[in-house]
TORVO-749936 format. One record per residue (C-alpha): x, y, z; residue number from 1. Coordinates in nm, 4 decimals, m for minus. Each point is the difference from the previous one (the first is absolute). Example, Ala and Ser with C-alpha at 12.3 -4.5 7.8 and 13.67 -1.06 7.14 Angstrom:
% TORVO-749936
1.2300 / m0.4500 / 0.7800 / 1
0.1370 / 0.3440 / m0.0660 / 2
END
This chain:
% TORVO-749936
m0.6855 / m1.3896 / 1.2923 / 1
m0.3936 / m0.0516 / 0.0607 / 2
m0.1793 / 0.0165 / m0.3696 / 3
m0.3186 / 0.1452 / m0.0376 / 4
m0.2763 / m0.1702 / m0.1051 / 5
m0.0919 / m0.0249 / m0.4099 / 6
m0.3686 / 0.0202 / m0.0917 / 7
m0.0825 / m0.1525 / m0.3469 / 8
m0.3058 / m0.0301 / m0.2122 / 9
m0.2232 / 0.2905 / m0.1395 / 10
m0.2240 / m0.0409 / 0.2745 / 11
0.0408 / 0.2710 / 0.3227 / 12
m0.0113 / m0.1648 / 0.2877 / 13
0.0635 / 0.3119 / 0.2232 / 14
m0.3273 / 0.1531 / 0.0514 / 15
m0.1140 / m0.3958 / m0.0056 / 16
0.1759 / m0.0429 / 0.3170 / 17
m0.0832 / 0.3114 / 0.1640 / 18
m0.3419 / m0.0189 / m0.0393 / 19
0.0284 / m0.3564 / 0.1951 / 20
0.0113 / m0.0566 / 0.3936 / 21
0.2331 / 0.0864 / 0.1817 / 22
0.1530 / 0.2428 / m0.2535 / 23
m0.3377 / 0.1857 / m0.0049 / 24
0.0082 / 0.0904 / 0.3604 / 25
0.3527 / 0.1976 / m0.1169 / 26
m0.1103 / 0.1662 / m0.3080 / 27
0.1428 / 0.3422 / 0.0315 / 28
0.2820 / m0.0967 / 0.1576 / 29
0.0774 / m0.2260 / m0.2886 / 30
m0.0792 / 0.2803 / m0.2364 / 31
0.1956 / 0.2169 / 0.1325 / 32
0.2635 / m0.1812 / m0.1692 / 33
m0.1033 / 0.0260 / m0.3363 / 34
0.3004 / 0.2147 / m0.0855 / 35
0.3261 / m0.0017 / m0.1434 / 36
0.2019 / 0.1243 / 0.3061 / 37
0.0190 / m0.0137 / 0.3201 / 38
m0.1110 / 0.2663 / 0.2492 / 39
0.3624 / 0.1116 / m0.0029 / 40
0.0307 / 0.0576 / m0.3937 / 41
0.1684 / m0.3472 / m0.0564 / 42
0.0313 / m0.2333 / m0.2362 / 43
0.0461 / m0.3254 / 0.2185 / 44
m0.0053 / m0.3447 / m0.0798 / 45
m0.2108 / m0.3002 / 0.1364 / 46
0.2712 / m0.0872 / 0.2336 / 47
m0.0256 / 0.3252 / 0.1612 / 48
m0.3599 / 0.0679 / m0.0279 / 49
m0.1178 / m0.3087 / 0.2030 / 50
0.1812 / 0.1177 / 0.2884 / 51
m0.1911 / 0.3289 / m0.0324 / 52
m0.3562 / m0.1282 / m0.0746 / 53
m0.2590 / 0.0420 / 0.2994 / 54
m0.0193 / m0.2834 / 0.2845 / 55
m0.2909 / m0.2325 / m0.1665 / 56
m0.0012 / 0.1402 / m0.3791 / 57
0.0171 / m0.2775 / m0.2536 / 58
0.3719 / 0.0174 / m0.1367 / 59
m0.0382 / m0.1286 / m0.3340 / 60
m0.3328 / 0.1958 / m0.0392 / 61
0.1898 / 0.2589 / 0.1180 / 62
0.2646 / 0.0284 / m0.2572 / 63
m0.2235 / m0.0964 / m0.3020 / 64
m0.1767 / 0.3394 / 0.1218 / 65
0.3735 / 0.1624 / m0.0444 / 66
0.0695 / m0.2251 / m0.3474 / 67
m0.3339 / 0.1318 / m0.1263 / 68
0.0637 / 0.3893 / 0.1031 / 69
0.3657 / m0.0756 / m0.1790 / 70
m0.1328 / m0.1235 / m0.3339 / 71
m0.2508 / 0.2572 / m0.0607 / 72
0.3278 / 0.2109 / m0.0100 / 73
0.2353 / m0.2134 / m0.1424 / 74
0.2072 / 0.1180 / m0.3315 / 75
0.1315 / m0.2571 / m0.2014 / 76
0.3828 / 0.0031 / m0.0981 / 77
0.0886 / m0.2894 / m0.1707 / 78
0.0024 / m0.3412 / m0.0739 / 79
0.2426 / m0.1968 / 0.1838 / 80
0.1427 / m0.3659 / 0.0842 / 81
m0.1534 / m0.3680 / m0.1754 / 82
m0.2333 / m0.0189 / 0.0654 / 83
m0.1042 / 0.3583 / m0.0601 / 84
m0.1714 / 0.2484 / 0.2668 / 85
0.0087 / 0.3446 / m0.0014 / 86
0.1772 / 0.1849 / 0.2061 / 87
m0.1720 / 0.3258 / 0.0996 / 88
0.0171 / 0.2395 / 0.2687 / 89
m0.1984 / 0.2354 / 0.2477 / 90
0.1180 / 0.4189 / m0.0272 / 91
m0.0041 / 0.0249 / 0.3495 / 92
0.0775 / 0.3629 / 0.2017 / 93
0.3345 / m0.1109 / 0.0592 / 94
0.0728 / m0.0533 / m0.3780 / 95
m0.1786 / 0.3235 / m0.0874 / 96
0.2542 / 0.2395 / 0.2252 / 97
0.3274 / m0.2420 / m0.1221 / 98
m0.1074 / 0.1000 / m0.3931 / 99
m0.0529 / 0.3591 / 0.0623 / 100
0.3321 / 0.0712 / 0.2366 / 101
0.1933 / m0.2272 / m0.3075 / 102
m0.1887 / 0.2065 / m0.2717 / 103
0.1099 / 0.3219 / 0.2280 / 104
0.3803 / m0.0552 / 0.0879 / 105
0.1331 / m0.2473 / m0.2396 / 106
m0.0507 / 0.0990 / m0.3616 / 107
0.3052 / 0.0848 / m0.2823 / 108
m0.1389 / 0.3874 / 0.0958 / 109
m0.0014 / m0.0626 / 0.4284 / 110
0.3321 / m0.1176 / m0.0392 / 111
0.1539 / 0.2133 / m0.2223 / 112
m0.1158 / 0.2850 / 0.2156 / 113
0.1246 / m0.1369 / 0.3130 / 114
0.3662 / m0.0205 / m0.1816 / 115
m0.0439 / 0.4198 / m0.0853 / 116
m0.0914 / 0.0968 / 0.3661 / 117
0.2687 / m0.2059 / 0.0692 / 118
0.2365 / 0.2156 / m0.2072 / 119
0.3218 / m0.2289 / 0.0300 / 120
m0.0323 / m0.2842 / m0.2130 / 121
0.2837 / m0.1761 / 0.0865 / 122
m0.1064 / 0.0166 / 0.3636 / 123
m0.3376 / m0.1457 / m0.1471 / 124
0.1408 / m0.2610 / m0.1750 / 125
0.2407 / m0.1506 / 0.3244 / 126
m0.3384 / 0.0003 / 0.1928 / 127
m0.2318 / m0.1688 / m0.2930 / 128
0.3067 / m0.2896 / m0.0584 / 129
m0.0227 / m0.0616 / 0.4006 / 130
m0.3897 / m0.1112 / m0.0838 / 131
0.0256 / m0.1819 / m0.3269 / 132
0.3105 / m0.2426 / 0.1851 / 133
m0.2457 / m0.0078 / 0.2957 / 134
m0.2869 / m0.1574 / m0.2232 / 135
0.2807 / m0.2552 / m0.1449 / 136
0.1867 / m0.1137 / 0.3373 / 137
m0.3708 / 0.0026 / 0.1950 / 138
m0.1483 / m0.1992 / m0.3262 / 139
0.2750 / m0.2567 / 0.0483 / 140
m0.0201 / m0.0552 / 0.3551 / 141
m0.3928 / m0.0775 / 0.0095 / 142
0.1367 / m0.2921 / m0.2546 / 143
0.2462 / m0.1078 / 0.2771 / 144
0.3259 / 0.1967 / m0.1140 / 145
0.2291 / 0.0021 / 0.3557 / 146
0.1556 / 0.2988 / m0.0959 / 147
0.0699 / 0.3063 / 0.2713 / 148
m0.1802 / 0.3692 / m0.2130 / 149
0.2866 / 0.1437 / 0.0664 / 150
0.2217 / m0.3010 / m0.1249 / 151
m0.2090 / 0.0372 / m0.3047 / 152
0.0013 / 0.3522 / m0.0234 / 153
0.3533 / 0.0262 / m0.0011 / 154
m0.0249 / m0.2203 / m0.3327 / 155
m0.2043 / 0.1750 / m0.1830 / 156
0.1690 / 0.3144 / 0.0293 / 157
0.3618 / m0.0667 / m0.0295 / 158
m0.1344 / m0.2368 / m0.2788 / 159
0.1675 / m0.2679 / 0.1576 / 160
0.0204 / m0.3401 / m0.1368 / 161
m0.3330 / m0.2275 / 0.2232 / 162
0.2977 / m0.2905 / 0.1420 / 163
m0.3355 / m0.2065 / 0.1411 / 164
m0.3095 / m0.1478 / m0.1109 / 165
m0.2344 / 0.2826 / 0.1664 / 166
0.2294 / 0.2658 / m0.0640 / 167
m0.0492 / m0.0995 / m0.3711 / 168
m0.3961 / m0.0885 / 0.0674 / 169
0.0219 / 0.4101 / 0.1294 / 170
0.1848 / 0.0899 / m0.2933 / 171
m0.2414 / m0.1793 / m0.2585 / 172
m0.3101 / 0.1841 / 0.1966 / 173
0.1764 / 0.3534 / m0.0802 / 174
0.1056 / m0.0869 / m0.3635 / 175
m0.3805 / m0.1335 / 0.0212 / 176
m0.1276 / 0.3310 / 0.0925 / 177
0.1791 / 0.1861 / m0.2506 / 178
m0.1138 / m0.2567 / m0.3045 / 179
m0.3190 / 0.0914 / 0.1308 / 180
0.0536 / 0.3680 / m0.0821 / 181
0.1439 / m0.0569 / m0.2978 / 182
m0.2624 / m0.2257 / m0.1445 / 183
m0.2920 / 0.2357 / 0.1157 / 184
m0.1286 / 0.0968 / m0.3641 / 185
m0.0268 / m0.3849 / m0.0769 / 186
m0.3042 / m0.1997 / m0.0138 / 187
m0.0239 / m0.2486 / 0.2014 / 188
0.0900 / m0.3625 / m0.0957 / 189
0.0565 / m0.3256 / 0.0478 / 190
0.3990 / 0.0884 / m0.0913 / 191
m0.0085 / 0.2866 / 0.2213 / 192
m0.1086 / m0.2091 / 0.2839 / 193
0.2916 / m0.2522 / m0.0717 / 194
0.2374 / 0.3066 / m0.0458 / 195
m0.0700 / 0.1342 / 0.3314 / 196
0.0558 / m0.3499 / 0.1525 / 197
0.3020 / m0.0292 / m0.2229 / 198
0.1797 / 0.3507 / 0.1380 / 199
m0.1413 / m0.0575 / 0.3909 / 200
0.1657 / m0.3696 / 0.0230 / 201
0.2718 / m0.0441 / m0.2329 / 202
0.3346 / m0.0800 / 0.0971 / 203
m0.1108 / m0.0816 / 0.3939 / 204
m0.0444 / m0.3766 / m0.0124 / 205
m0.1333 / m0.0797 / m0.3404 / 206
m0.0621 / m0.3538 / 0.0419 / 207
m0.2356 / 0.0834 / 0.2754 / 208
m0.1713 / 0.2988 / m0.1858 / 209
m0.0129 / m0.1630 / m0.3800 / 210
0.0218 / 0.4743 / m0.0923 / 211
m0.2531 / 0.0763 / m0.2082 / 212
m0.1869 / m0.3606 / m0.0402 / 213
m0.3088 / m0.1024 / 0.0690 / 214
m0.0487 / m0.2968 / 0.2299 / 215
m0.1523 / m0.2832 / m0.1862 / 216
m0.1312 / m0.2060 / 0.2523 / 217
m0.2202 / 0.0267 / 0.3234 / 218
0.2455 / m0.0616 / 0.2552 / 219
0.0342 / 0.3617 / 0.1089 / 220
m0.2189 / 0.0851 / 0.3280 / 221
m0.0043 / 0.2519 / 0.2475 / 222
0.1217 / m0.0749 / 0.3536 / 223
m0.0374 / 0.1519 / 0.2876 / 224
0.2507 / 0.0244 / 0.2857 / 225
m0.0817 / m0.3138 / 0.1445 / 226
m0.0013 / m0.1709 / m0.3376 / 227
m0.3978 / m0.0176 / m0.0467 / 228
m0.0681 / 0.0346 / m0.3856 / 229
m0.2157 / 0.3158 / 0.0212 / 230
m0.0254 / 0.0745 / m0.3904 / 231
m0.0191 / m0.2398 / m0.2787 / 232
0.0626 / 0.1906 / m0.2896 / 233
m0.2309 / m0.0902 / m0.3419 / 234
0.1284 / m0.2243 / m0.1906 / 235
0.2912 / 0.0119 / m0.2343 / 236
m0.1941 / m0.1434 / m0.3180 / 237
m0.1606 / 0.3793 / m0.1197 / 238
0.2330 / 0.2016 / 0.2086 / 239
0.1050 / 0.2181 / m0.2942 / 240
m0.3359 / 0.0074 / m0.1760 / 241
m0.1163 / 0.1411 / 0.3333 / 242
0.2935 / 0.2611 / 0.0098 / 243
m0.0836 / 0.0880 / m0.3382 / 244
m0.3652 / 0.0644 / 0.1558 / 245
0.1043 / 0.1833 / 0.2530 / 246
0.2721 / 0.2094 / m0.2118 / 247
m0.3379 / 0.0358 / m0.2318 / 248
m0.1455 / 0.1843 / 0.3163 / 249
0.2501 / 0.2007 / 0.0785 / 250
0.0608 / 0.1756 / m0.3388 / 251
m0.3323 / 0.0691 / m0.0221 / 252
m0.0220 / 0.4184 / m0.0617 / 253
m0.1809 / 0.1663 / 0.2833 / 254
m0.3644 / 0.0373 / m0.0701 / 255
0.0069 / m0.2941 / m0.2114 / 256
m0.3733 / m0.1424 / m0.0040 / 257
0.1757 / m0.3578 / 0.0721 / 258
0.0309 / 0.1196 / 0.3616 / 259
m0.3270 / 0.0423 / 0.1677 / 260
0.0144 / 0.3891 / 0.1679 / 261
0.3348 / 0.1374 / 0.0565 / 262
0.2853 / m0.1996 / 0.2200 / 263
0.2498 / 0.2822 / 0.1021 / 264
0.3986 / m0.0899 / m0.1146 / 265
0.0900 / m0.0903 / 0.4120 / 266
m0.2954 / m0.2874 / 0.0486 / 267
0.1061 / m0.1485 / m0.3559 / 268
0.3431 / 0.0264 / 0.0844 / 269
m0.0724 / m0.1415 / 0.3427 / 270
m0.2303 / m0.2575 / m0.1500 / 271
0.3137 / m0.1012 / m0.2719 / 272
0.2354 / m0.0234 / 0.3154 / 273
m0.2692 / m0.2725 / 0.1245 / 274
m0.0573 / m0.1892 / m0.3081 / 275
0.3781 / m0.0816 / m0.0428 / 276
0.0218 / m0.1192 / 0.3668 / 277
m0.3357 / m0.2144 / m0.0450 / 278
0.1196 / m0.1550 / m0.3453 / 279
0.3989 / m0.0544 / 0.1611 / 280
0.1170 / m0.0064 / m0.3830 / 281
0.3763 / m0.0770 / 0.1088 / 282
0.1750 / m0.2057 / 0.2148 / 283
0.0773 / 0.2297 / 0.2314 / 284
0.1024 / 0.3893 / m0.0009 / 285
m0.4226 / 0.0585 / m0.0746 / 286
m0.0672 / 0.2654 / 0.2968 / 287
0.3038 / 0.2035 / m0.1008 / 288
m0.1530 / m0.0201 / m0.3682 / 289
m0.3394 / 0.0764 / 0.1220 / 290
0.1133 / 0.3338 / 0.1976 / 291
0.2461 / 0.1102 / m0.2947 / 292
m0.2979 / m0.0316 / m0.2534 / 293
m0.2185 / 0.2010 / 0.2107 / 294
0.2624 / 0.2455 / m0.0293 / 295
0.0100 / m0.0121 / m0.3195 / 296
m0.3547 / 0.0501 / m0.0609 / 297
m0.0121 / 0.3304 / 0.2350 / 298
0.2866 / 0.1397 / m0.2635 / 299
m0.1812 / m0.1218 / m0.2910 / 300
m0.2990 / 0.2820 / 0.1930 / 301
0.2283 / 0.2901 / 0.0520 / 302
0.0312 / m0.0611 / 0.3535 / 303
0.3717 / 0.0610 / m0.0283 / 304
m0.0129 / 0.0357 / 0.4013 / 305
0.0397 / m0.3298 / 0.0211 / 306
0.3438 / m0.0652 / m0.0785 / 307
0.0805 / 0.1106 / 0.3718 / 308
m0.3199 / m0.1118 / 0.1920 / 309
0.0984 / m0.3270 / 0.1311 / 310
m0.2359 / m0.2206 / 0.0800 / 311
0.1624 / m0.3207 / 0.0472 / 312
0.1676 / 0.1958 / 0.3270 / 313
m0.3184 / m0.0023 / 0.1794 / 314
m0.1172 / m0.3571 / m0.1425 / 315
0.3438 / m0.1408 / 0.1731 / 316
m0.1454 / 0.1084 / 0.3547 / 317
m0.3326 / m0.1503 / m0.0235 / 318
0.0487 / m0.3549 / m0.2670 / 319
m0.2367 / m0.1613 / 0.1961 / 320
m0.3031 / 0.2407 / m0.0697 / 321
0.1449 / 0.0292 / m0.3636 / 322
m0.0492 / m0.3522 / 0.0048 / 323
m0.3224 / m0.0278 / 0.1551 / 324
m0.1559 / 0.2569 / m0.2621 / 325
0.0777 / m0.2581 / m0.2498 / 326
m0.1743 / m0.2795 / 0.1296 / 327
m0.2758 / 0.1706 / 0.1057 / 328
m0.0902 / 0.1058 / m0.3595 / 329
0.0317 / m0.3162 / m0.1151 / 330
m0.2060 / m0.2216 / 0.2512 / 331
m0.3085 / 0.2559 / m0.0252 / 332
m0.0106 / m0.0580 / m0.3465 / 333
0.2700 / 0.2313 / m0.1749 / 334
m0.1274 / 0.2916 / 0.1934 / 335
0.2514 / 0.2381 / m0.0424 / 336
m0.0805 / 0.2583 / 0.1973 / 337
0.2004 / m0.1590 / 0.3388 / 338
0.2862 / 0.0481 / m0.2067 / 339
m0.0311 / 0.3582 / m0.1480 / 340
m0.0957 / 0.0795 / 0.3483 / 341
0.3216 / m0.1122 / 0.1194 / 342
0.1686 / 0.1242 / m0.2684 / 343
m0.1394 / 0.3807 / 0.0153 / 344
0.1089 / m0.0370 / 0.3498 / 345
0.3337 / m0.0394 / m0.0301 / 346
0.0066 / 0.3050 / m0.3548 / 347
m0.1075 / 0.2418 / 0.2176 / 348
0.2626 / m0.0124 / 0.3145 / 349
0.2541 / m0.0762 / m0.3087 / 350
m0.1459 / 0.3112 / m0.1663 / 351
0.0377 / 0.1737 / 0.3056 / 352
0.3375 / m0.0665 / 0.0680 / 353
0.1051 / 0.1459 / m0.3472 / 354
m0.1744 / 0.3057 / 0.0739 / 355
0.1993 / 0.0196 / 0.2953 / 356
0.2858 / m0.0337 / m0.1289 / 357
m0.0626 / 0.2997 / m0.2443 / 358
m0.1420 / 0.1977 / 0.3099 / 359
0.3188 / m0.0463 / 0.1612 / 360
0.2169 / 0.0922 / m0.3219 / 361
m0.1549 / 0.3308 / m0.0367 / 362
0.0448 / 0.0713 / 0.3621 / 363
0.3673 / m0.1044 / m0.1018 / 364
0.0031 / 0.2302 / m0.2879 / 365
m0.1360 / 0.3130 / 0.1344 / 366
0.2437 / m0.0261 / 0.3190 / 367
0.3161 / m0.0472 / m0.2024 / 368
m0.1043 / 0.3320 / m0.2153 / 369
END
């Protein structure tokens, strides 16, 4: 993955530049630049933008003219890693149409309409399960579980003993999912965190997992497929004063004049699903966390929906673009837009599919009266 380039000092050396030869000769088309997106509405990173730059156009003054359109609009989140930066975000359109079809169609009141024009709750109910073990078994496979959905489906509803390691990696992830609904009227906290691990991981290979305990060193890294250390996680000396930070954040009442202008519940609860994959806080079993605490936070906001959108389904057929949205928010400087992109991405088709699914049950309904 290409980087983009960092500019540092207080000076701007931008306009410097173009104002010099040759850049001078290509002023407007430089200019033209000077915005946030691209002429499609996207939110792209260096490595694609240089391939979409003009035939003679200065690349890096290029993308400083993008970095300096982004930070006029940037929000800050919240602090992150040691050493700190903030990580902040752009509300792109994309974002904008993900938070209003969420605040539309997932709410306590969405849902529990959906269940009335249903009429036949135990009908509901069989269809709503089929989601919440879909989240689980897709949630385990993105973290390598071999496991057939069906295999694993067949589990979880006979309530089956797991007689493997990723059956019982599947059947943490749904016990997982449930803690998650349980605990929704908890702060969060540092316990909570190692709770969640604790329930997701327990009783699959324990030496391997350490359930519910920090890692104390800085061995742990990110690999990719090829074995290339993508991610090196902060270090483990402050890892749970910077949890405590974060839970800090998190529990913060909405409106609170801590948080500079308003974060909706989805981009925090995105942005909480990146910060525990960034800081890596266990050994392993940290993605699975990461997606059952942003869970957890939608509950926590009445967006009861949630129980049977799963998300993790759609992650498993694109991990290298889940992947990618993570490194590309942290090599431009914790922007974490590339990732909420991503991640609205995926919410809405998952969003989608539960409508669907209700579509088709009251099509159900009205044909068997």
């Amino acid at each position: 993955m290409k980087n983009p380039p960092v500019f540092k000092g207080r000076s701007d050396p931008v306009f410097n530049l173009l104002l010099r030869s040759p850049h001078k000769q290509r002023l407007e088309d430089h200019l033209a630049l000077l915005k946030p997106l691209d002429d499609q509405g996207r939110y792209l990173p260096f490595e694609a933008l240089r391939y979409r730059w003009a035939s003679g156009l200065d690349v890096k003054v290029c993308w400083a003219l993008v970095k300096k359109a982004r930070v006029a609009q940037y929000v800050n989140l919240l602090p992150l890693g040691e050493p700190v930066q903030w990580g902040k975000y752009v509300l792109t359109p994309l974002a904008q149409i993900t938070l209003s079809l969420v605040d539309r169609q997932t709410t306590f009141a969405a849902l529990d309409y959906m269940t009335r024009q249903i009429g036949e709750q135990a009908h509901c109910s069989y269809l709503l399960n089929d989601l919440i073990e879909d989240e689980a078994i897709a949630s385990s496979q993105l973290e390598g579980a071999a496991t057939t959905t069906r295999v694993a489906k067949d589990m979880l509803r006979h309530r089956r003993q797991p007689r493997t390691p990723d059956e019982r990696m599947v059947m943490g992830n749904y016990r997982m999912m449930n803690f998650a609904w349980e605990k929704r009227d908890e702060p969060m906290s540092v316990d909570l965190i190692a709770a969640m691990h604790r329930v997701g991981v327990e009783g699959i290979a324990d030496e391997d997992y350490s359930p519910g305990v920090f890692r104390a060193n800085d061995e742990v890294v990110v690999q990719d497929g090829a074995g290339n250390t993508v991610h090196r996680p902060p270090p483990a000396a402050g890892l749970i004063s910077r949890l405590g930070r974060l839970s800090d954040w998190i529990n913060l009442p909405e409106g609170s004049p801590q948080e500079k202008g308003h974060v909706h519940p989805l981009i925090k609860a995105i942005t909480l699903h990146f910060a525990l994959g960034y800081e890596h806080p266990f050994r392993d079993g940290n993605g699975r966390v990461a997606r059952a605490l942003f869970y957890w936070f939608m509950f926590k906001n009445e967006f009861a929906a949630f129980r049977y959108i799963a998300i993790s389904l759609l992650l498993r057929n694109a991990p290298v673009k889940y992947g990618r949205s993570y490194l590309h928010s942290e090599a431009d400087e914790l922007d974490l837009t590339y990732f909420i992109e991503f991640q609205c991405s995926v919410i809405q088709r998952a969003v989608s599919r539960f409508t669907d699914v209700y579509r088709k049950s009251v099509v159900h309904t009205t044909h068997a009266a």
